[in-house]
C-alpha positions as CSV (number, residue, x, y, z in Angstrom):
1,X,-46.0,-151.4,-41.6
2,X,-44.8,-147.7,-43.0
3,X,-46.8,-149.6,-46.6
4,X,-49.4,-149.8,-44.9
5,X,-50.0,-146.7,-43.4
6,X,-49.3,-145.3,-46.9
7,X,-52.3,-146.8,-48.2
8,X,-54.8,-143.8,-48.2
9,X,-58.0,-145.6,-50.6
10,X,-60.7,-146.2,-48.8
11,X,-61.2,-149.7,-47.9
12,X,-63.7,-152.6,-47.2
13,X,-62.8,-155.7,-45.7
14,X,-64.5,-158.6,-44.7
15,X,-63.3,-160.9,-42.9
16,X,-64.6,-163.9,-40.1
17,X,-63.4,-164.1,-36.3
18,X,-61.9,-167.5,-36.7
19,X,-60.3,-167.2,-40.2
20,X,-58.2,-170.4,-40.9
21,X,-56.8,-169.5,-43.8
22,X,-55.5,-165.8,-43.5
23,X,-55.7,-165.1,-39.6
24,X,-58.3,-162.9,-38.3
25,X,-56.2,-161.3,-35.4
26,X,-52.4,-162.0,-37.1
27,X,-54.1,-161.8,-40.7
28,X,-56.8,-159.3,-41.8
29,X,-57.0,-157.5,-38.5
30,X,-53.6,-156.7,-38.3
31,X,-53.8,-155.1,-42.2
32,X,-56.7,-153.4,-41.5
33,X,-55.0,-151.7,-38.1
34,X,-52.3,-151.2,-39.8
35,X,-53.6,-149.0,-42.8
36,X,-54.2,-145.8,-40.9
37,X,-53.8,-143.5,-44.1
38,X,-56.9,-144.5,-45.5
39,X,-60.9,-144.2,-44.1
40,X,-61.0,-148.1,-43.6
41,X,-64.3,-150.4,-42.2
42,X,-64.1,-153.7,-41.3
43,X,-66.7,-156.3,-41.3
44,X,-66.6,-159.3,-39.4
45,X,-68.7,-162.1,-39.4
46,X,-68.3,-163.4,-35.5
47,X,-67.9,-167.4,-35.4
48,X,-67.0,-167.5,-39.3
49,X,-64.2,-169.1,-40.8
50,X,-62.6,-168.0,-44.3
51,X,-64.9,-168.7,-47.3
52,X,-67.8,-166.3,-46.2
53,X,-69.3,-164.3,-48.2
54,X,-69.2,-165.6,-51.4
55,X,-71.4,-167.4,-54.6
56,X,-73.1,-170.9,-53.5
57,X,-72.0,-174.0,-54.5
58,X,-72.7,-175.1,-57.6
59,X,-75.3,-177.9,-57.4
60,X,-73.5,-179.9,-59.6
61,X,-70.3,-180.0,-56.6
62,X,-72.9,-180.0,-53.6
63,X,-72.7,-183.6,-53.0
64,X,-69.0,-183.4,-53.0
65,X,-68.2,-183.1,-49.5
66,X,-64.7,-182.1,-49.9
67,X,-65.8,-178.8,-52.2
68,X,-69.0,-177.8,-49.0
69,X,-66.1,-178.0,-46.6
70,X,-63.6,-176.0,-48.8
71,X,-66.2,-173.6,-50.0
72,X,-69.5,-173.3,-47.3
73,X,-68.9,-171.7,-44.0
74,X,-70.8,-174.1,-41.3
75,X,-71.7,-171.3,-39.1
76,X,-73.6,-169.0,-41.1
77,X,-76.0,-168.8,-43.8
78,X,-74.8,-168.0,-46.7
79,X,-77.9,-166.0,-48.0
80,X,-77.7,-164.2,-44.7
81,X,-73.9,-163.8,-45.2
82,X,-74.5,-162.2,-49.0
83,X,-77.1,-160.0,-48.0
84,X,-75.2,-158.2,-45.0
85,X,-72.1,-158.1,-47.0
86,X,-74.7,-156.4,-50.0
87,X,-75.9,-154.0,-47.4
88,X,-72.6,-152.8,-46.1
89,X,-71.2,-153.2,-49.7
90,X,-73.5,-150.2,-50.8
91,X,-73.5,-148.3,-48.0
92,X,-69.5,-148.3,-48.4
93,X,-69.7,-147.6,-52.5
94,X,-72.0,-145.0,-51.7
95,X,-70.4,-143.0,-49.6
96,X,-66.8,-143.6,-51.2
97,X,-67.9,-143.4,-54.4
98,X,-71.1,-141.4,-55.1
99,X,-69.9,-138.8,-51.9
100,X,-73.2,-139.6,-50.4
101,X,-71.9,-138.5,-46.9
102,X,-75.5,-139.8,-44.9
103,X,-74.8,-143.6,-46.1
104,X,-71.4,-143.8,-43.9
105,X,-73.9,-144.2,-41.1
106,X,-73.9,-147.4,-42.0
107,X,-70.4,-148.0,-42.1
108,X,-70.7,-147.5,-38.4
């Protein structure tokens, strides 16, 4: 954990509630609770498994069931999904980055 705690860049992480793959509570929660050198935000998608918010499907692997299971969260949309993670996305270069201090409203 002392790694951890040494980490002082700020960070973004996104994570869903029911991650299968990496945990949410064991897994990126844990990271991101443990990482108190750095000014650290966590998003969480509530209900929202691992592959979130990432590029669609390619339409030439859509009819593949076994790549929408691997790669499409069933919970959410993933235009909604891309367009929060967007939002908070800017909001978190900006105010990292640019030292736009009135953008890390939106970090909160």
């Amino acid at each position: 954990m002392s790694g951890l705690a040494a980490v002082t860049v700020p960070t973004l992480m996104v994570a869903g509630d029911l991650d299968d793959v990496s945990g949410y509570a064991d897994g990126v929660r844990w990271l991101w609770e443990n990482m108190t050198g750095a000014d650290r935000h966590l998003l969480v998608f509530q209900g929202a498994r691992h592959n979130l918010p990432t590029d669609p499907l390619p339409p030439e692997l859509a009819a593949h069931f076994a790549y929408r299971e691997r790669y499409e969260e069933p919970v959410w949309r993933k235009d909604r999904m891309l367009a929060i993670t967007n939002h908070m996305l800017t909001a978190f270069l900006d105010t990292h980055l640019k030292g736009e201090a009135a953008k890390a409203r939106y970090l909160a």
